[in-house]
C-alpha positions in Angstrom: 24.6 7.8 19.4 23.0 4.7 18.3 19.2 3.8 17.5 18.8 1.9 21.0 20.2 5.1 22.8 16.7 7.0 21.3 14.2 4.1 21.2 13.1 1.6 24.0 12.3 -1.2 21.9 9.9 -3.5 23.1 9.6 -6.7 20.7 6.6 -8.1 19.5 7.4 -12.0 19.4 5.1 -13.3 16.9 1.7 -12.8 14.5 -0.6 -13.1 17.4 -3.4 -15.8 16.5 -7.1 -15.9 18.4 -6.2 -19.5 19.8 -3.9 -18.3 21.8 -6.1 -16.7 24.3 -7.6 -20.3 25.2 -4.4 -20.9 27.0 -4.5 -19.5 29.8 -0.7 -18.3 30.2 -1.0 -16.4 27.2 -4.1 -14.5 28.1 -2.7 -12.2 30.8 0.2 -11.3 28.3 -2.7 -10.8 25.5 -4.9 -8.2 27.6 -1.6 -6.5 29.3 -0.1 -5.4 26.1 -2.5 -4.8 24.1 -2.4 -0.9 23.1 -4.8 1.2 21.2 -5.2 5.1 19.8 -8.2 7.3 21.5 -9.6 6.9 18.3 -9.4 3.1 18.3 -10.8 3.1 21.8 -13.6 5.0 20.9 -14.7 2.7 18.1 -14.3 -0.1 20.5 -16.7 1.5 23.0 -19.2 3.2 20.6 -19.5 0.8 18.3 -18.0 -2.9 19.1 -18.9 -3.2 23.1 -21.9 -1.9 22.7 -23.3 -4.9 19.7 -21.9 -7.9 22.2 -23.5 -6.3 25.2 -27.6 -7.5 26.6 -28.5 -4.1 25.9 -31.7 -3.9 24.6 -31.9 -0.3 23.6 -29.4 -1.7 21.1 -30.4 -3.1 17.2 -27.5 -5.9 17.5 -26.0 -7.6 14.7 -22.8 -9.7 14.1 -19.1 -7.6 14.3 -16.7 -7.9 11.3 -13.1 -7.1 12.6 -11.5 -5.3 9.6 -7.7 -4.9 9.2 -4.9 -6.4 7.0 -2.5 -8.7 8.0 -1.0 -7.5 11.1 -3.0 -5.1 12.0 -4.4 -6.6 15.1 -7.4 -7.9 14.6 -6.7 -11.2 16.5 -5.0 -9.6 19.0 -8.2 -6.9 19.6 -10.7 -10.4 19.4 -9.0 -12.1 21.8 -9.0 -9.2 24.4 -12.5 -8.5 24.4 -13.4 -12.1 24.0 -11.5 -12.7 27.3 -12.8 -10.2 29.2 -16.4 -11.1 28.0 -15.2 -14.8 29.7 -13.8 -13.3 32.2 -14.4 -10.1 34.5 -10.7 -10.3 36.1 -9.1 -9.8 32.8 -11.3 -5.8 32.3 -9.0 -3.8 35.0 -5.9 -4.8 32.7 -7.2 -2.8 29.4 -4.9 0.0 29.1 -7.4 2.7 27.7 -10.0 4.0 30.6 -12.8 4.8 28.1 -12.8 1.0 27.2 -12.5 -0.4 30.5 -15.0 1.5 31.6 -17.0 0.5 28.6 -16.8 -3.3 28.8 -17.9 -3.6 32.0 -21.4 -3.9 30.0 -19.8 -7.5 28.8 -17.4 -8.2 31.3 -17.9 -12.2 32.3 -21.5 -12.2 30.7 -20.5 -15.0 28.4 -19.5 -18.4 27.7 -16.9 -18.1 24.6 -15.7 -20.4 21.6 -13.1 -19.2 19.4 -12.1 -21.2 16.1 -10.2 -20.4 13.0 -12.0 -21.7 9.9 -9.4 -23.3 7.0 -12.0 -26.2 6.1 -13.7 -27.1 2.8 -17.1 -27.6 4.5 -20.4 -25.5 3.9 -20.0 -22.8 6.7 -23.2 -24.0 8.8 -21.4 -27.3 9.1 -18.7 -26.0 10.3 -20.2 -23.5 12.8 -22.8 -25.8 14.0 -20.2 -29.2 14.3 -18.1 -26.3 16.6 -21.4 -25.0 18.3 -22.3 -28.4 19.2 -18.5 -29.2 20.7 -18.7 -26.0 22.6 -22.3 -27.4 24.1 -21.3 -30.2 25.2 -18.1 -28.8 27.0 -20.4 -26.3 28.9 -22.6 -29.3 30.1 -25.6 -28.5 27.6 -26.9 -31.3 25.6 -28.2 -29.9 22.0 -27.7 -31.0 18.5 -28.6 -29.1 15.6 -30.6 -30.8 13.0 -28.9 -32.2 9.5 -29.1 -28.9 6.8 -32.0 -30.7 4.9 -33.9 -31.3 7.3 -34.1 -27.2 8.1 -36.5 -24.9 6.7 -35.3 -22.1 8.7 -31.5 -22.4 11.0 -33.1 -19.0 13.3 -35.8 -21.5 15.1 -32.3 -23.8 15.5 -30.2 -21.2 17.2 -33.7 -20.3 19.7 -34.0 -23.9 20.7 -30.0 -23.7 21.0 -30.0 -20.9 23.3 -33.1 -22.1 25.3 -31.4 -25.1 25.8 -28.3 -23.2 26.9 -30.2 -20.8 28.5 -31.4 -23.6 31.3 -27.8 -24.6 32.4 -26.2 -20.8 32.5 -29.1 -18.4 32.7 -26.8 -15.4 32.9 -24.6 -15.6 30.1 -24.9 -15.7 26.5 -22.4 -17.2 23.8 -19.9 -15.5 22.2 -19.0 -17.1 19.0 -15.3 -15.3 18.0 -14.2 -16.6 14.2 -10.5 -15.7 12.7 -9.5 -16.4 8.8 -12.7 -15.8 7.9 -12.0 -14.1 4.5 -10.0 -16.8 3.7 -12.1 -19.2 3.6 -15.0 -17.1 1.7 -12.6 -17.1 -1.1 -12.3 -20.9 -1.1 -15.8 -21.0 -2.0 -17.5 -21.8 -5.1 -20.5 -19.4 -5.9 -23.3 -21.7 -5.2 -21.6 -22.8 -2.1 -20.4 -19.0 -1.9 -24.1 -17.9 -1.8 -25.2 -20.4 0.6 -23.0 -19.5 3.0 -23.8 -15.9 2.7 -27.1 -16.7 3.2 -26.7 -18.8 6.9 -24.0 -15.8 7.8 -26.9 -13.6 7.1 -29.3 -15.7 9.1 -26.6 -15.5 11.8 -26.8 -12.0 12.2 -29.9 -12.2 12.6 -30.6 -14.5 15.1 -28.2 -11.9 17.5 -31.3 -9.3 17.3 -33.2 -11.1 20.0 -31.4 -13.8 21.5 -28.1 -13.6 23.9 -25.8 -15.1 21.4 -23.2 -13.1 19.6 -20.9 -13.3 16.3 -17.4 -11.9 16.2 -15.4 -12.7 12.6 -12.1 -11.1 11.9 -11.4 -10.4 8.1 -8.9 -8.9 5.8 -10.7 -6.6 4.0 -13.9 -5.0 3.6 -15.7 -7.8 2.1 -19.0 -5.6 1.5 -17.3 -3.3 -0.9 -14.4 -5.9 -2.6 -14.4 -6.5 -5.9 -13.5 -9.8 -5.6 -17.8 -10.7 -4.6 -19.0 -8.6 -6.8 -20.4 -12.4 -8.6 -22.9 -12.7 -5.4 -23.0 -8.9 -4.5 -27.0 -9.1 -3.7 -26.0 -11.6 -1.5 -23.6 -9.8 0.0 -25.9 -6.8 0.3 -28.5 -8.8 2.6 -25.7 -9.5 4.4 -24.3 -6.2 5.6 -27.9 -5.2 6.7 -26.9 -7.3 9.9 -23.7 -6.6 10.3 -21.4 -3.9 12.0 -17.9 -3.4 10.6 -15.2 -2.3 13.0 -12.1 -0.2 10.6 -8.7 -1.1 11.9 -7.2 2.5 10.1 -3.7 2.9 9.7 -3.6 4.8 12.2 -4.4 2.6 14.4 -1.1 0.5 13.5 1.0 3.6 13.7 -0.6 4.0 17.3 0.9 0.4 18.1 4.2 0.5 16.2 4.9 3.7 18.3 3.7 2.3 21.5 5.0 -1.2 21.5 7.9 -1.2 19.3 9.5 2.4 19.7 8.4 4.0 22.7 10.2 6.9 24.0 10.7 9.0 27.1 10.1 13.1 26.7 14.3 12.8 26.9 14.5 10.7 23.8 11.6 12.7 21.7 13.3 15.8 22.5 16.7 14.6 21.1 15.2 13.1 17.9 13.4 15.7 17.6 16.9 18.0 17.4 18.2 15.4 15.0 15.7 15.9 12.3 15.2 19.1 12.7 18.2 20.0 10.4 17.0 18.4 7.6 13.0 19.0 8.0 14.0 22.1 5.2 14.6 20.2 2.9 11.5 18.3 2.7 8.0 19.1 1.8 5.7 18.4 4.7 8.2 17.6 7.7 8.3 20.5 9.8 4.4 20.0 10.0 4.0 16.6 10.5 7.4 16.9 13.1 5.3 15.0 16.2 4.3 12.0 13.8 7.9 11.6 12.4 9.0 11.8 16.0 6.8 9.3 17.1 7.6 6.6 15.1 11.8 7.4 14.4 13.1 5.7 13.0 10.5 4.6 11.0 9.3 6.8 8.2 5.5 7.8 8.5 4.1 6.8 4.7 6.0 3.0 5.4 3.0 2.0 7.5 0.4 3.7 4.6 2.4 1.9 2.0 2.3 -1.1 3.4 -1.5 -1.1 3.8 -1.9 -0.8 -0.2 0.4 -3.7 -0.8 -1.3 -6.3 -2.8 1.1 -8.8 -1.1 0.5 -12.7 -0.8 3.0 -13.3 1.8 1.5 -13.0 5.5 3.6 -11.5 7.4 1.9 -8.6 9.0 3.2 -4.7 9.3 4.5 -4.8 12.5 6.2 -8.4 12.6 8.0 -6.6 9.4 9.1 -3.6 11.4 10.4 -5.3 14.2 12.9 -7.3 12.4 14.0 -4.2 10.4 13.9 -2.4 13.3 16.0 -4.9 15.5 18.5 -5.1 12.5 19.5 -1.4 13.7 19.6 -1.1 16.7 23.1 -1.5 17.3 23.6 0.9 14.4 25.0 4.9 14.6 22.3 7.2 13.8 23.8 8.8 10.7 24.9 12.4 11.0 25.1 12.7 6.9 21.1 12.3 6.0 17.7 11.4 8.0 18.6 8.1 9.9 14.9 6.8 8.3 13.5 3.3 7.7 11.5 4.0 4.1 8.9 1.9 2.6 11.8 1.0 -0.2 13.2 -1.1 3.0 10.7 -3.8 2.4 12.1 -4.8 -0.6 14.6 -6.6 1.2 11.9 -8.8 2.1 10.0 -9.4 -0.8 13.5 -10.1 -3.2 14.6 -12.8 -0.1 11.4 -14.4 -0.7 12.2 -16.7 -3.3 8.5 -17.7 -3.2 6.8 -14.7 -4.9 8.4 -15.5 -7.8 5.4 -17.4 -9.2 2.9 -15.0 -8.2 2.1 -13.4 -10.8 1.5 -10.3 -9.2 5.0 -10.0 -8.1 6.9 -12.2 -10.4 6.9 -9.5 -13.1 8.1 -6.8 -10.8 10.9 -8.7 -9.0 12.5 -9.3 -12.8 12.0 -6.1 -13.8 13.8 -4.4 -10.7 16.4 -7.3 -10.7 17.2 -6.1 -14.3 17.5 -2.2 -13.1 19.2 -2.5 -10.1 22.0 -4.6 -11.7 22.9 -2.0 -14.5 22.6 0.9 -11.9 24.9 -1.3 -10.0 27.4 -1.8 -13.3 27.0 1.4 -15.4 25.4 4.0 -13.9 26.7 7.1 -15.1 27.1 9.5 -12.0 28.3 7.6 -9.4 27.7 10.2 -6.5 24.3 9.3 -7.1 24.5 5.9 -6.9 23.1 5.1 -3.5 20.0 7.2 -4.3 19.5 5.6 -7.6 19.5 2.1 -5.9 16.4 3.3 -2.7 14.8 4.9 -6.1 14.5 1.3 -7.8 13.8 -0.1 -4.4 11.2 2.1 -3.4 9.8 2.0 -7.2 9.7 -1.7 -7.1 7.3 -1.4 -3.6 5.2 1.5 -5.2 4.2 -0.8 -8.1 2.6 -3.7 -5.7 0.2 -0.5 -4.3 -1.8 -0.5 -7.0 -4.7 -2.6 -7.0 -3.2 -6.3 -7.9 -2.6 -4.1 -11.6 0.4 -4.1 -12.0 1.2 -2.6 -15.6 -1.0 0.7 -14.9 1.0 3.7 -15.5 0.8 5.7 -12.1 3.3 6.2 -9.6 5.3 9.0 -7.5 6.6 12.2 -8.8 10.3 13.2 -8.1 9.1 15.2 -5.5 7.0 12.6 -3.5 10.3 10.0 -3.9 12.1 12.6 -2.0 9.9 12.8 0.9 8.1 9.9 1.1 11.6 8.0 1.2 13.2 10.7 3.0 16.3 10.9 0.0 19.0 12.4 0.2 22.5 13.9 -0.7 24.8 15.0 1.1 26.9 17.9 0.1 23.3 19.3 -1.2 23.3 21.7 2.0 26.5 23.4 0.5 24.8 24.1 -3.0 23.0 28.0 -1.4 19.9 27.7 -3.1 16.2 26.8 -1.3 17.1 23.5 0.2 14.0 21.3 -0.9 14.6 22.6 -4.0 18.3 21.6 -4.4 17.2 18.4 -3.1 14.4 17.8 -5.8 16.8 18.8 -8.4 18.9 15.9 -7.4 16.5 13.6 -7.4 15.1 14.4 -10.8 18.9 14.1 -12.1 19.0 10.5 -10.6 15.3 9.6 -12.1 17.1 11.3 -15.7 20.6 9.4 -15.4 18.4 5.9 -14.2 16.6 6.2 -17.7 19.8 6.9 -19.4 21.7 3.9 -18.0 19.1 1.1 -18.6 17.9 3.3 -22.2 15.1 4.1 -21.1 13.8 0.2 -20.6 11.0 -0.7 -17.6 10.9 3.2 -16.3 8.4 5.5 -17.9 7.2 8.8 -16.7 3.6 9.9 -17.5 4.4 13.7 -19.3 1.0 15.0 -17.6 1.7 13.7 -14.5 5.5 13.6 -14.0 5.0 10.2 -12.2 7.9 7.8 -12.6 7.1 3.6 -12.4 8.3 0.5 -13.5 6.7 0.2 -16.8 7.0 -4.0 -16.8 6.1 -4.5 -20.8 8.5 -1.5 -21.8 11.6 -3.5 -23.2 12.7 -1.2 -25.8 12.8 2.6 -25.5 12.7 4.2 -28.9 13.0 7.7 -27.7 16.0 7.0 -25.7 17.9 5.3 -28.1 16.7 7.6 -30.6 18.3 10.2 -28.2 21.0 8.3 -27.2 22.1 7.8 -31.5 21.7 11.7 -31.7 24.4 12.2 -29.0 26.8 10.2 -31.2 26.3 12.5 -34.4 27.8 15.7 -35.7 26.4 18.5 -36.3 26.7 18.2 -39.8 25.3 14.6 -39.6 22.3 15.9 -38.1 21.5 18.4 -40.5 21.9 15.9 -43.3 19.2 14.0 -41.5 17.3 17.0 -40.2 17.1 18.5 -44.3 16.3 15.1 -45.4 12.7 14.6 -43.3 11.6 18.5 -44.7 12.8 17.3 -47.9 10.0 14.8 -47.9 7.5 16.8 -46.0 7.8 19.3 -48.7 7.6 16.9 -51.3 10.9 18.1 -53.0 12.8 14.4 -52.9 12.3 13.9 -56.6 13.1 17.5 -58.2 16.7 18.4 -58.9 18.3 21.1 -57.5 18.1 24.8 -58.6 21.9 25.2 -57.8 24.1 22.2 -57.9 25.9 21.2 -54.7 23.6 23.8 -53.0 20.1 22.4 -51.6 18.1 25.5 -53.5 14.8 24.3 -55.3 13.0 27.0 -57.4 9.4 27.2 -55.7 5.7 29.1 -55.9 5.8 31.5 -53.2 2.2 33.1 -52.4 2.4 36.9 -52.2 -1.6 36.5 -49.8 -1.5 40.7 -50.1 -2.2 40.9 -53.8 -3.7 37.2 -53.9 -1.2 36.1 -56.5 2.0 34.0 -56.9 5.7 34.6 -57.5 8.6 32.8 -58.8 11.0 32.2 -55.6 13.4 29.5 -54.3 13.4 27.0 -51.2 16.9 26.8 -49.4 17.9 24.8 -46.7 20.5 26.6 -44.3 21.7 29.7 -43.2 21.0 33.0 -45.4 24.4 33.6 -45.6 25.4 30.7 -47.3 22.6 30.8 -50.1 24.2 30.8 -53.9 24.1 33.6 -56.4 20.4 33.4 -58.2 18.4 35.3 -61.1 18.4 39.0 -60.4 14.8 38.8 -61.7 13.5 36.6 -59.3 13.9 37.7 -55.5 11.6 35.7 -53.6 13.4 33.4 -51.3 12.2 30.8 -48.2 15.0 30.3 -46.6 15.4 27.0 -43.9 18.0 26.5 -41.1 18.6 23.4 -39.4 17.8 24.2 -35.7 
């Protein structure tokens, strides 16, 4: 049975980008296959439709679009901005709730979409595209020069009066992409004046029939990275609704558009991973999700998300080349046939690019130094497949945290084994609780991993038992402090084990009671009677103490563990 026999994949050709909707044999395709959860829907029609509509009941203010890379913002712009342009395009939205919803802003407006990668203040640029827009829809206006303006609201008003005249039953629909990008171009003091005239811009939508749609990367209102202007910011989101792409709402699409299945198909992968649910922690619950998206594992998409990731390529442009790679594949019948989050390092190591960032860089040396003596020496070579997904998925887990890359957190054994769905086979034969048997073998790779590389770039936090890549840990002086007790005798080691309490009991410059015995005479308090004794100090077993003074039989005796 292969992967296509269970999936019907339906390819997603490219990162969709807003422009496309202004052709007009793309726009059909755009509104046709665009999918969405009941919760995304009901965002959309609560929240999104109900800003862009003439509603007046309705305290309007510009829309952010919030998503990473991938996630559909552009594709989610461009179908409501074309069904704003156009009332033919509302019967093709797949979800009822939001067809029914967007009749409320189904051809009322006149629409401009741009993408923004210019060095320009952002009222130039928006008011150059304004007035090209204008002029296109047969209204003469021209904004004046920015200092000449005391206040850009009594600009948009004329604007809008002015369009108002030539199309009195539509408003303007202003849709931006690579907006964030471009905020983080700016310099503060251009930074804050831009903030300022986006602020001014949501605004002006209160009362007047023009509307601002931007799409973004992240929350911009709560990143760290504006903290510098953050009062600026503040005045900002006071006119501004932001719209949460979840990740949800890209599981929704990677299940509908890339592995849709018939009741036929679920049903059979269902039976497929229902033989190994036992041994992990939380799939027999989540059964329907891991259903759903087979062969993809559920935490890849979640991962993915965190990624503090410079390259572009969005989550579901990733899975369908992964994806396609398999299809022609068997389903394995010796472990869950699962696509983990550790896949993605394929991507990232082929990207010879990331090696300068330096929030990657460090990482892709670090795992290149691990994988290769897993791949030469690793010590238990049954194990050596699930050593190499550990590294792998490791090496992902470490560009989740944050853009900080040396902060000791990562997953316990236990998470590694379901989040990446590990496993062993023969570890169904072993009798005991399955998950169990499971977690012990995955805890006995994390243990041999150590051992192989001595303990270099892999730590584990003893509070926490999370393992990660530990990117400043060159040397390991516990392991090879371990590693040099393996090679001694016993003998050896009690030599060395004698000689520290030697020096902890302050006895390294007194002779010896006994020669060739290590016997020191010593003060022994009897606490009972508050008073002290003659006695002797001897280091090893009682039975091998020497003949002393029949008058004095106080001893402390000390054997090496």
């Amino acid at each position: 049975m292969r992967y296509s026999d269970l999936i019907q994949f339906e390819p997603i050709e490219s990162v969709i980008q807003l422009l496309d909707a202004n052709r007009p044999d793309e726009a059909k395709k755009l509104v046709a296959t665009y999918v969405m959860s009941d919760d995304m829907a009901e965002r959309i029609a609560k929240q999104m439709i109900p800003q862009l509509s003439f509603d007046e009941s309705v305290d309007h203010m510009g829309v952010l679009v919030v998503g990473n890379y991938g996630t559909g913002k552009s594709h989610l712009m461009s179908v409501l901005s074309l069904v704003a342009e156009d009332a033919a395009y509302r019967p093709m939205l797949r979800h009822p709730k939001v067809a029914e919803a967007a009749t409320a802003i189904a051809g009322k407006f006149k629409v401009h979409r741009i993408e923004i990668s210019s060095q320009m203040s952002l009222r130039d640029i928006i008011t150059q595209e304004l007035e090209l827009f204008l002029e296109r829809s047969g209204v003469s206006y021209s904004f004046p020069p920015a200092d000449k303006v005391v206040n850009n609201k009594a600009a948009f008003e004329e604007m809008m009066a002015a369009f108002a005249d030539v199309h009195p039953n539509h408003g303007v629909l202003l849709v931006v992409d690579e907006f964030l990008d471009y905020l983080r171009s700016r310099k503060d003091h251009d930074l804050v004046l831009d903030l300022s005239f986006l602020r001014e811009i949501g605004e002006v939508t209160k009362h007047l029939r023009f509307r601002f749609v931007a799409g973004v990367q992240e929350a911009i209102f709560d990143s760290n990275r504006f903290q510098h202007v953050a009062d600026s910011l503040r005045r900002v989101k006071d006119r501004f609704t932001q719209v949460l792409l979840a990740r949800q709402d890209v599981s929704f699409v990677v299940a509908e558009r890339l592995l849709k299945k018939t009741a036929d198909q679920q049903n059979k992968i269902r039976t497929y991973l229902t033989k190994y649910a036992k041994f992990y922690g939380s799939m027999n619950e989540r059964m329907d999700e891991y259903v759903r998206l087979f062969p993809v594992h559920p935490e890849y998409i979640g991962t993915f998300e965190r990624l503090i990731f410079t390259e572009k390529r969005g989550a579901l442009v990733t899975l369908r080349d992964q994806i396609q790679a398999v299809l022609d594949d068997e389903v394995p019948n010796d472990r869950p046939g699962l696509i983990g989050y550790d896949k993605f390092w394929e991507t990232v190591t082929s990207n010879s690019v990331l090696r300068s960032d330096p929030s990657i860089g460090p990482v892709l040396k670090v795992s290149e130094v691990l994988a290769e003596r897993v791949l030469k020496a690793f010590t238990r070579p049954a194990y050596k497949a699930m050593a190499q997904r550990v590294i792998a998925g490791l090496s992902v887990h470490r560009l989740t945290t944050g853009g900080d890359i040396y902060v000791p957190v990562g997953p316990t054994a236990a998470e590694l084994r379901d989040t990446l769905c590990l496993y062993q086979p023969g570890i169904e034969d072993l009798g005991g609780d399955p998950s169990d048997d499971l977690l012990t073998a995955v805890q006995t790779t994390l243990r041999e991993i150590v051992k192989t590389v001595n303990g270099q770039f892999i730590s584990k936090a003893p509070d926490t038992e999370q393992y990660y890549l530990d990117l400043k840990k060159d040397v390991d002086y516990a392991t090879q402090i371990e590693k040099r007790a393996e090679a001694l005798s016993d003998d050896a080691l009690d030599r060395a084990y004698y000689g520290a309490i030697k020096q902890l009991m302050e006895r390294t410059d007194e002779n010896t009671y006994v020669s060739g015995h290590q016997i020191w005479q010593y003060q022994i308090e009897w606490q009972e009677h508050r008073v002290e004794r003659n006695g002797y100090l001897f280091f090893g077993a009682p039975t091998t103490a020497p003949p002393r003074s029949p008058s004095e039989t106080s001893t402390s005796t000390l054997s090496a563990p």
